[in-house]
N, C-alpha and C positions, 0 to 999 in steps of 0.2 A: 817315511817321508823325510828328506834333508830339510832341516830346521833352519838351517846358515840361507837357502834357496841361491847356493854360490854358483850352482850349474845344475844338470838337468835332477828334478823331481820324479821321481819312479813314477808309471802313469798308475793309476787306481782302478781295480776293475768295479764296473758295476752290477747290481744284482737285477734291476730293472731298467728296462729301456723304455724312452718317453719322447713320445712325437717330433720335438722339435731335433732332436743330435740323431735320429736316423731315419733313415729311406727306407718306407717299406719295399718292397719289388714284389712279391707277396704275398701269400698269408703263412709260406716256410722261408724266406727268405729277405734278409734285413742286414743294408749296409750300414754301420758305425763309423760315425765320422770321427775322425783323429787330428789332434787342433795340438800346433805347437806355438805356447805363450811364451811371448820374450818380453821381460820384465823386469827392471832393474828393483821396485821397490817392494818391498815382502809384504806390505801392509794389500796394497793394487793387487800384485798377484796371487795370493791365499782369497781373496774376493772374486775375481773373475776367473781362479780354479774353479772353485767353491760355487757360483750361478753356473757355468758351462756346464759342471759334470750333475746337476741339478735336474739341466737340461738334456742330457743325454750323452753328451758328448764325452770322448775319452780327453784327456787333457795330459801332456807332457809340458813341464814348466821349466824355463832356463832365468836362472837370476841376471846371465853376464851375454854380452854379445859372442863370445868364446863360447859358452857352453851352448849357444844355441846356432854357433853352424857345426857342433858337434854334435847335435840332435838332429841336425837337417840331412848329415855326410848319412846317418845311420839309418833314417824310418821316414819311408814320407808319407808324408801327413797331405790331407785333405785343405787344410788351411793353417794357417798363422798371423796370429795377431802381435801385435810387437807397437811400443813407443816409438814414436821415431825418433827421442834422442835417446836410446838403450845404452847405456853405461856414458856416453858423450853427445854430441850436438847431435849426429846425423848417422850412428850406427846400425839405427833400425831400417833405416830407410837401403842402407847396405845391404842386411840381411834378406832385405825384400829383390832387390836383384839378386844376391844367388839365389835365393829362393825359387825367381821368375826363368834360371837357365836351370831349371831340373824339370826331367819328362816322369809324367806328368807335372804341369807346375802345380802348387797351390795354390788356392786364395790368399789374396792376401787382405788386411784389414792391420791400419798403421793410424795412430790418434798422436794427438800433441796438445800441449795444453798452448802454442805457440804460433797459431798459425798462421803463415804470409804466402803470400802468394807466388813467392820464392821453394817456399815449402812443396806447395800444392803444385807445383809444373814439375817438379824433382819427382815429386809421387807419381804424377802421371807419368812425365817419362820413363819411372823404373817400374809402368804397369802395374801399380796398385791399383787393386778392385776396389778399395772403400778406404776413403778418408775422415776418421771422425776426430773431433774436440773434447776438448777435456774442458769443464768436468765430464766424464761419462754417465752419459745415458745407459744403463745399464739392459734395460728393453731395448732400443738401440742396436747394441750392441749382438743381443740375441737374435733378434731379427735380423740383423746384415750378415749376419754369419752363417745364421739358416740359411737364407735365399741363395748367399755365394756358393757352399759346400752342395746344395741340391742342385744349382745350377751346373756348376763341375761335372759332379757326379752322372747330373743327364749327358751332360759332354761327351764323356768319357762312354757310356752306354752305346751313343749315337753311330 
C-alpha cells in the first residue's frame, strides 16, 4: 500500500465477500463491485478504504486528481466516489464527467463539505447519481453506494 496515498493505491484482495459490495446472480455466481475513491486527504481516504472493503467492495484509491483519471484510463470500475473539490475547487466534479463519457459509465457519488446550489446544478448537469455533505454519514454513504452499483449492474444485465 502507498503510504504518501500520492496516486493510485494497489486494490486489496479480499478473503470474504459480504452482502452489501456484491450481487449474488446465484448460488455459483457473484459480481464484485469495484469503486474508485478520489481523495485528496489520507486521514478521509484510509477511512472510507477501510468501511467499503469492510463491506465487500474492492476499493482502488487515488490521492491526486492526476492519479485518478489515470485509474479511470486503465479499469473501470462500477462506481466512484470523489470530493468535489479533489486537489482544487472543482476537480472532482471534472472527474465525474470523464467518468460519465466512459461506456459503461459508473456511478458516481460526489460530497463537499460546501454546498450551493451553484454546486448541486454543476453535479446535476455532469450526471451525478448522488450528492452528499460532509460531515459524512458513513451508513450513508454505504447505502448509496449499494443501491447505485446494483442498480447499474441490473442495468447493464437488462
Amino acid at each position: 500500500m502507498n503510504d504518501t496515498f500520492g496516486s493510485i493505491v494497489p486494490r486489496c484482495k479480499l478473503s470474504r465477500r459480504h452482502t452489501l459490495g456484491s450481487l449474488r446472480l446465484s448460488a455459483e455466481k457473484q459480481i464484485d463491485y469495484r469503486i474508485l475513491l478520489a481523495e485528496d486527504d489520507p486521514g478521509v481516504m484510509y477511512t472510507f478504504k477501510a468501511v467499503l472493503e469492510q463491506e465487500g467492495f474492492s476499493v482502488d484509491c487515488a490521492g491526486t486528481f492526476e492519479g485518478a483519471k489515470a485509474a479511470l484510463r486503465d479499469v473501470t470500475y462500477d462506481a466512484i466516489i470523489t470530493d468535489f473539490a479533489l486537489d482544487r475547487e472543482d476537480l472532482g466534479l471534472e472527474l465525474a464527467r470523464e467518468a460519465k463519457r466512459r461506456s459503461p459509465a459508473p456511478a458516481i457519488l460526489i460530497y463537499t463539505s460546501h454546498p450551493t446550489v451553484e454546486r448541486l446544478r454543476h453535479a446535476l448537469a455532469a450526471r451525478v447519481d448522488y450528492f452528499a455533505f460532509k460531515p459524512i454519514d458513513l451508513d450513508e454513504i454505504k447505502l448509496a453506494i449499494t443501491r447505485l452499483v446494483t442498480r447499474r449492474a441490473e442495468g447493464l444485465m437488462a
